[in-house]
N, C-alpha and C positions, 0 to 999 in steps of 0.2 A: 240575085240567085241565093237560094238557103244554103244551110251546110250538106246538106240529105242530096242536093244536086251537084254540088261543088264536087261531093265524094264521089258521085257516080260519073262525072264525067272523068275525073283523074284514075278511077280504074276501068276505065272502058274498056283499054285492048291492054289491061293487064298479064289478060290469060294466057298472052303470047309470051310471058315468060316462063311459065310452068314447065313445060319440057323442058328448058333448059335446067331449069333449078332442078326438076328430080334427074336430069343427066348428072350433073356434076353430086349429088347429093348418094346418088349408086355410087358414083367414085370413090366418094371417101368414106361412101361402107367397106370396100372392096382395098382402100388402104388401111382401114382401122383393122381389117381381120387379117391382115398380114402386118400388124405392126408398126405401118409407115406412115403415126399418127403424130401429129409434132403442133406446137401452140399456134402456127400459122395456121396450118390446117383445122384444126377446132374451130379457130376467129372465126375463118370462111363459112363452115359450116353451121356455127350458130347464126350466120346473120343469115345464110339461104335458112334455116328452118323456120326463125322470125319471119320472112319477108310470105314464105309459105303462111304461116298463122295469119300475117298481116293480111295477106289475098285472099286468102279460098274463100270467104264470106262473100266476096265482092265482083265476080268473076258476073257479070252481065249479058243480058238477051238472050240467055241459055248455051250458053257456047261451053263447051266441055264439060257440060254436067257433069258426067258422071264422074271427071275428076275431080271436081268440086266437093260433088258427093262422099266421094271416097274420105279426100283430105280430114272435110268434117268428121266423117264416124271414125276414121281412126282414132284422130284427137279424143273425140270423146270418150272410144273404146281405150284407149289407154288413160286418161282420169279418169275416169269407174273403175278401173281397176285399181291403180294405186288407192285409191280410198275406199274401195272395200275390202284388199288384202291388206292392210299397213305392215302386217309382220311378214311376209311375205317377201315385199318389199324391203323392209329392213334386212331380213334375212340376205337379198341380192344386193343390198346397199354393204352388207360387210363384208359380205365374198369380193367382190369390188375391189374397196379401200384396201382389203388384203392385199390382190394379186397386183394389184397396182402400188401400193407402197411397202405392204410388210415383208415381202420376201427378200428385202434390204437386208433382216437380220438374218440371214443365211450365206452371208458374204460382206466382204470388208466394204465399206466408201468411204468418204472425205471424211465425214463424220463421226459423231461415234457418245462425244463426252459426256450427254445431257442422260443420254440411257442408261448408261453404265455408271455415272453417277448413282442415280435414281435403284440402280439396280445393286451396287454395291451396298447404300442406306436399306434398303430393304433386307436384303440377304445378312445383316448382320442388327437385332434389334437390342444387341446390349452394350454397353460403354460403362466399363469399372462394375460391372454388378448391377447397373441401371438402366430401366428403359429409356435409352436416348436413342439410339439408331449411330451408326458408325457411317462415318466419311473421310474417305481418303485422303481428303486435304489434312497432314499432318498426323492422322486418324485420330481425329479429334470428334465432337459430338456434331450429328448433323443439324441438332438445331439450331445451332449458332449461325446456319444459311437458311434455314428454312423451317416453317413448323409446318411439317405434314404429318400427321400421323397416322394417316390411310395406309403409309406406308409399311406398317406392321401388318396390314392383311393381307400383303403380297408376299410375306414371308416366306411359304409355299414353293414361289416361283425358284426360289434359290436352286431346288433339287429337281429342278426339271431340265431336259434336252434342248439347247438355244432358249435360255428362260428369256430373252430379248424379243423373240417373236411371240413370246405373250407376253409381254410388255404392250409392245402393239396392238395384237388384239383385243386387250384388256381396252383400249382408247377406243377403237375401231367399234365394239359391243356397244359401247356408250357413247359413242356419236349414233349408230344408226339405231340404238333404242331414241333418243330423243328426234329421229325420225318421225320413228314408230309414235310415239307421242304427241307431237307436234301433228299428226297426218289424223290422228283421231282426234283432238282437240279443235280441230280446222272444220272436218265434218262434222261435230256434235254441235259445234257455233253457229254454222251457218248453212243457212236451206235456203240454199241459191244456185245458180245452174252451175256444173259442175265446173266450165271452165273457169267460174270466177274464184274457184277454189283450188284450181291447180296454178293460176296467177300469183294467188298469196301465196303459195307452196313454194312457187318459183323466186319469187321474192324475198321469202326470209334466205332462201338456200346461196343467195346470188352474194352474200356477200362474202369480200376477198379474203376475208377471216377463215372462214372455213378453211381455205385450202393452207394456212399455218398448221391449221391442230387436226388436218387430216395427213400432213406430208409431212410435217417438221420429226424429230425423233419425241420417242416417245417424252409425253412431260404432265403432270397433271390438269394443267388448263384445259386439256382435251376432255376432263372429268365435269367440267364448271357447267357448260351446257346444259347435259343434263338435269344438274339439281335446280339451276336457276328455273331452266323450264317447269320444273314440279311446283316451286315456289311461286311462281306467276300463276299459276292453274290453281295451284291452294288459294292465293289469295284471290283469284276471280271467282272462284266458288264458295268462297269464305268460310274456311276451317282452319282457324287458326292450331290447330295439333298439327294438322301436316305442316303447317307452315314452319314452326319450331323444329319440329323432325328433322326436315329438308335441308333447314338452314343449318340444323348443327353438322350434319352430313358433309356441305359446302364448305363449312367453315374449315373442316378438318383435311381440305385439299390443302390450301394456302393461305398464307399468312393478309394476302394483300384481302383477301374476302370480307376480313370484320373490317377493314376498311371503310369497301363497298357499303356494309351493310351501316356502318354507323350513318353514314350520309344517306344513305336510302330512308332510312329510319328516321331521322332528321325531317327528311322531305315529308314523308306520310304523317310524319305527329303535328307540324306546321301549316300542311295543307289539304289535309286531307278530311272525309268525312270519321263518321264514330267508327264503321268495321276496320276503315285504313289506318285511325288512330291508335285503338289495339293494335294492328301487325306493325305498323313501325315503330312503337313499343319495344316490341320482342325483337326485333331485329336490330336494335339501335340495345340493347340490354346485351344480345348475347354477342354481337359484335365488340360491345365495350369490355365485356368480362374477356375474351379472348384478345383481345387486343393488349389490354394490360396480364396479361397472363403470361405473354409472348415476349414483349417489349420491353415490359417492366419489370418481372420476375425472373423468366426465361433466359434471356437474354445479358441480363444482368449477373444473375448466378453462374452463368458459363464464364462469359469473361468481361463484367463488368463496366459493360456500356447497352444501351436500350435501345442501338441502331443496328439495323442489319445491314449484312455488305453493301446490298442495295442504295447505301448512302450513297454511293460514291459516282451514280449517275447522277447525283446534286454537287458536287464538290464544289462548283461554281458559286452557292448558292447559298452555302450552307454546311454545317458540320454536324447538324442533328436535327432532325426530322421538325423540332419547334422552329429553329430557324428556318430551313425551307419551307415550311409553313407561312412563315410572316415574312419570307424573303418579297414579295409586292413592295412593302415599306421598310424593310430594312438595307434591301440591295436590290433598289429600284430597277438600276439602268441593268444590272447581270439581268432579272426578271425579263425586262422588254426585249432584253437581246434573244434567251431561251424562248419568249413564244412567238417571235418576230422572225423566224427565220423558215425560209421557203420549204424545208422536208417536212412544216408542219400544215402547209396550205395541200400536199398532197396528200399527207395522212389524213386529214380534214375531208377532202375528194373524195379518198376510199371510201370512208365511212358512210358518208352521207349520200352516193353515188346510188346503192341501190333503193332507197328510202325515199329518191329526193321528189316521188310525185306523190310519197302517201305524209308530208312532214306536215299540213295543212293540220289534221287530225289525230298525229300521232306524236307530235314531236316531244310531249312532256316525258315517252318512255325516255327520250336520250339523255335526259337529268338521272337516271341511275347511271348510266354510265358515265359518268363524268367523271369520277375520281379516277377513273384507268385513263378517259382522255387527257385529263390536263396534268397527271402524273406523267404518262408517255410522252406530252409536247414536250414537257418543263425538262426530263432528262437530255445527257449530252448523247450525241452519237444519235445513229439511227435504228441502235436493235430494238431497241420499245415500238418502233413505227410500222416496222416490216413484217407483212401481213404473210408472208413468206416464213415468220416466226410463230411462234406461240401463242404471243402475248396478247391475242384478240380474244380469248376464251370466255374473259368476263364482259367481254363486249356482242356477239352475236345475241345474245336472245333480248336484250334490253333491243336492237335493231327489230326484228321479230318481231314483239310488241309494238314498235310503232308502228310497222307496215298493218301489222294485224287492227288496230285503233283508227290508223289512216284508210286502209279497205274499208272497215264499218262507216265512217264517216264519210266517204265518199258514192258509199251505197245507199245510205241514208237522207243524204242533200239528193240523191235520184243523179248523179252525175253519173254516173255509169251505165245504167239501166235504159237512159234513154239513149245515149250515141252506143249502139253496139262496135260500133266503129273501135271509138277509146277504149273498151274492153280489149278488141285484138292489138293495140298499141301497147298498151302495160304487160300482157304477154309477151309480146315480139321483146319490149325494153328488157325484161326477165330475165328473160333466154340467152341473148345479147350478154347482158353484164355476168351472167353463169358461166359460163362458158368462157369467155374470157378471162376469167381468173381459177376457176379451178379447170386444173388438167388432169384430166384422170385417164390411165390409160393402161387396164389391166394385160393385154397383148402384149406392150412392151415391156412390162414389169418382170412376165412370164420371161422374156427373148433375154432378157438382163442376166435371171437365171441361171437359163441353159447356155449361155454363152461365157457363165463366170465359176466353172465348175472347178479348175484348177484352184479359185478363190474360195471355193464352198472345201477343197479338200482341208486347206490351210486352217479354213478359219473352224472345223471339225477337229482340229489334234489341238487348236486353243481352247476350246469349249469344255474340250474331257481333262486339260490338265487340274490334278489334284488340289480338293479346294483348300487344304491347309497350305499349300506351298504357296510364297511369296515370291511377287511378282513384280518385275520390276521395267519401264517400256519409256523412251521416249516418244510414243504417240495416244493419241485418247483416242484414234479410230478400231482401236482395237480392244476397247472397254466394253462393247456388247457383249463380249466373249470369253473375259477372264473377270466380269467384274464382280462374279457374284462368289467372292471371296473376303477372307480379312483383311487382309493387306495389299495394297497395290501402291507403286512408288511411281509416280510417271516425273519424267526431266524433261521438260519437250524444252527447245529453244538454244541446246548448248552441246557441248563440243566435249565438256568437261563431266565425266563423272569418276571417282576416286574410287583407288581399289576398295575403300574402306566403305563405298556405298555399298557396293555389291556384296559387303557383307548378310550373310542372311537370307540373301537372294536365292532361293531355287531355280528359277527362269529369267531369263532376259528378253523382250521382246524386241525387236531392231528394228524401225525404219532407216533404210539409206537414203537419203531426199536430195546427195549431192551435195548439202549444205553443210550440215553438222556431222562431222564424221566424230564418232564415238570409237574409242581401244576398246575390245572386250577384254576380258581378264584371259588369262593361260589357261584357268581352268577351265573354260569354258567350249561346249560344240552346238555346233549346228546339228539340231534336230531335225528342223524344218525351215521350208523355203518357197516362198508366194514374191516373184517378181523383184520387189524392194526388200518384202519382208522377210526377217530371219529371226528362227525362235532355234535362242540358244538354252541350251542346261546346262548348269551351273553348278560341279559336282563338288 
């Protein structure tokens, strides 16, 4: 029996599940638009839309046409669409991400520190007379944690209403422009029937990364995306001027990018032909000039060492960036223990999970990403892993590229073209792993809202206090909202602060957590009051 018969007898009396899948599939439209949309429920529902994709091809002896029918043109009525509105699309892709995660910044959560970091550095770009950017730590220069200097174009945002929600939005633009990009770059490649192009679409989108740098607080890896994708398109159309543009663009997010680029750069002057030998030239040049600019200059001049904090997720290993370098042979057995340990066979899962039927064809893109994978194993702890975090930013679009190299090569060898069958498999796999890892869910986001208004009042009389008054809070959940100031003192973790701290203090922000009970001073009143929190002034 061939395969062409084998399939059609295993979908014979298929179509007897259709009813059932679009019953329960009306349901959890009818939960999703009240709200009562939760990760169990997604699971369920991307694997009935797969199993739909998976069938409607195959539905035999004419039995339910017309819903057959139907299935198919929808499918195809919504890929023709997204790929001939891309901006369109982008435009519904950022209303989205808003309503589903930005309207955080209009009320307190758990969170808070990474924003209002980012948001304090921004809002003040001078330290003694000099462009360094201020950070609260100590208020000291912030590049001694980080070299962004993006961060002076956000300047802006200091005088503006909640500048935390365009924080977000700022990420939000720039995820769904690389969309927008990606979704024209997809159709200008390839002239092939549409499904095989909402497959790849589904594919680069599927991985768990995304849902770090579309949920996490705002943080510049949400920005890497983008440029890398421009950088890949310059250099598939070979223009080395964008390519240079792009990169210095990138490199001015984070420090870790001339990293990247140095080893990238590496790879393409090594192995590559004459156009890839120019761009990784220039990439491996302007990586190296920033890189010693940072570490050796930078870094040194502030306070005379060429490591950034970030050492100290090597402590094990190493005390300076050379030694954890050559930590393999210098401290063998530390080394075997840091990549031998099981959080990194899952992080390893993540990554490779949506990729892993196009890695045949594509796999040399995951040699740029390397330096984030094996710097992420090699650290202690599991915040470099969790995809739940940030730190995937420099990793999606290198993923991207391989699906997009492994697509072509499998379109190529005719493996696709002929079993239509495996075309609806690598969809249904899509969807499946999409869905499973991002949860997006602008109804509840909205319900969060309107149900935390006594939170929105609180966190509105934090937002308008004066920005020259100094601030002082044992919590960082409340740094979206006071941080785009001079001064901010946060004590989180203690019992103990002296009258002589609250010197100079105009406010006091108070978590009561049951834990750490804090004296406020005599002078002091309660202005305002959200639950735990209390914002005194300090007369």
């Amino acid at each position: 029996m061939d395969l062409l018969s084998t399939r059609n007898l295993l979908f014979r009396y298929s179509y007897l599940l259709i009813p059932v899948i679009w019953f329960f599939s009306i349901l959890l439209c009818i939960f999703f638009i009240f709200g009562f949309y939760t990760k169990d429920i997604m699971r369920i529902n991307s694997v009935l839309v797969a199993v739909l994709i998976l069938l409607y091809p195959n539905i035999l002896d004419g039995k339910i046409l017309k819903i057959q029918n139907k299935l198919n043109s929808y499918l195809e009525i919504f890929s023709k669409w997204i790929f001939i509105n891309p901006w369109k699309c982008g435009v519904i892709v950022f209303f989205i991400l808003f309503f589903s995660y930005g309207l955080k910044g209009f009320y307190l959560t758990d969170t808070g520190y990474d924003t209002g970091f980012f948001l304090q550095a921004l809002s003040n770009p001078y330290l003694n007379g000099t462009y360094q950017l201020v950070s609260f730590e100590n208020n000291a220069s912030f590049f001694r944690n980080h070299f962004q200097p993006y961060l002076f174009l956000l300047f802006p945002f200091k005088y503006l209403p909640y500048p935390s929600i365009f924080l977000y939005s700022t990420a939000y633009i720039f995820l769904s422009l690389t969309l927008v990009i990606g979704i024209k770059f997809i159709n200008s490649e390839f002239d092939f029937p549409i499904v095989q192009k909402i497959t790849l679409l589904l594919t680069c989108l599927s991985s768990p990364f995304w849902d770090g740098l579309s949920s996490y607080e705002f943080h510049e890896l949400a920005l890497v995306p983008f440029f890398y994708l421009l950088i890949f398109i310059s250099w598939y159309n070979k223009s080395i001027i964008k390519i240079i543009f792009f990169s210095l663009m990138a490199l001015s997010l984070k420090e870790t990018v001339a990293i990247t680029f140095i080893f990238s750069g590496l790879l393409m002057i090594i192995f590559g032909k004459s156009f890839d030998k120019k761009a990784g030239l220039a990439l491996f040049l302007m990586g190296s000039i920033i890189y010693m600019l940072y570490f050796k200059v930078i870094l040194v001049s502030l306070y005379d060492k060429s490591n950034s904090y970030f050492i100290s997720y090597y402590s094990t290993l190493g005390n300076t960036m050379l030694e954890v370098a050559l930590s393999p042979f210098l401290k063998t057995q530390n080394w075997l223990i840091a990549m031998l340990q099981s959080k990194n066979i899952i992080y390893i899962f993540y990554v490779i999970l949506p990729v892993i039927l196009y890695l045949k064809g594509g796999f040399k893109a995951l040699f740029f990403a390397f330096p984030l994978i094996y710097t992420s194993i090699l650290a202690s702890g599991k915040n470099l892993l969790d995809y739940k975090n940030q730190y995937g930013g420099e990793l999606v679009i290198p993923l991207c590229i391989c699906a997009f190299f492994g697509y072509k090569h499998l379109i190529k060898k005719n493996k696709l073209q002929n079993l239509f069958f495996n075309q609806r498999l690598l969809l249904s796999f899509s969807i499946i792993v999409f869905f499973e890892f991002l949860f997006i869910n602008p109804v509840q986001g909205m319900k969060e809202l309107h149900k935390n208004k006594e939170n929105v009042k609180f966190t509105y009389e934090l937002q308008n206090l004066p920005l020259n008054y100094v601030v002082l809070t044992n919590t960082s959940s409340v740094f979206p909202f006071v941080g785009q100031r001079e001064k901010i003192i946060l004590k989180e973790y203690t019992s103990e602060i002296s009258p002589e701290q609250f010197l100079g203090v105009n406010y006091f922000i108070y978590l009561d957590n049951g834990i750490y009970k804090i004296k406020t001073p005599i002078n002091a009143k309660i202005v305002s009051n959200y639950k735990d929190y209390y914002l005194y002034k300090i007369d």
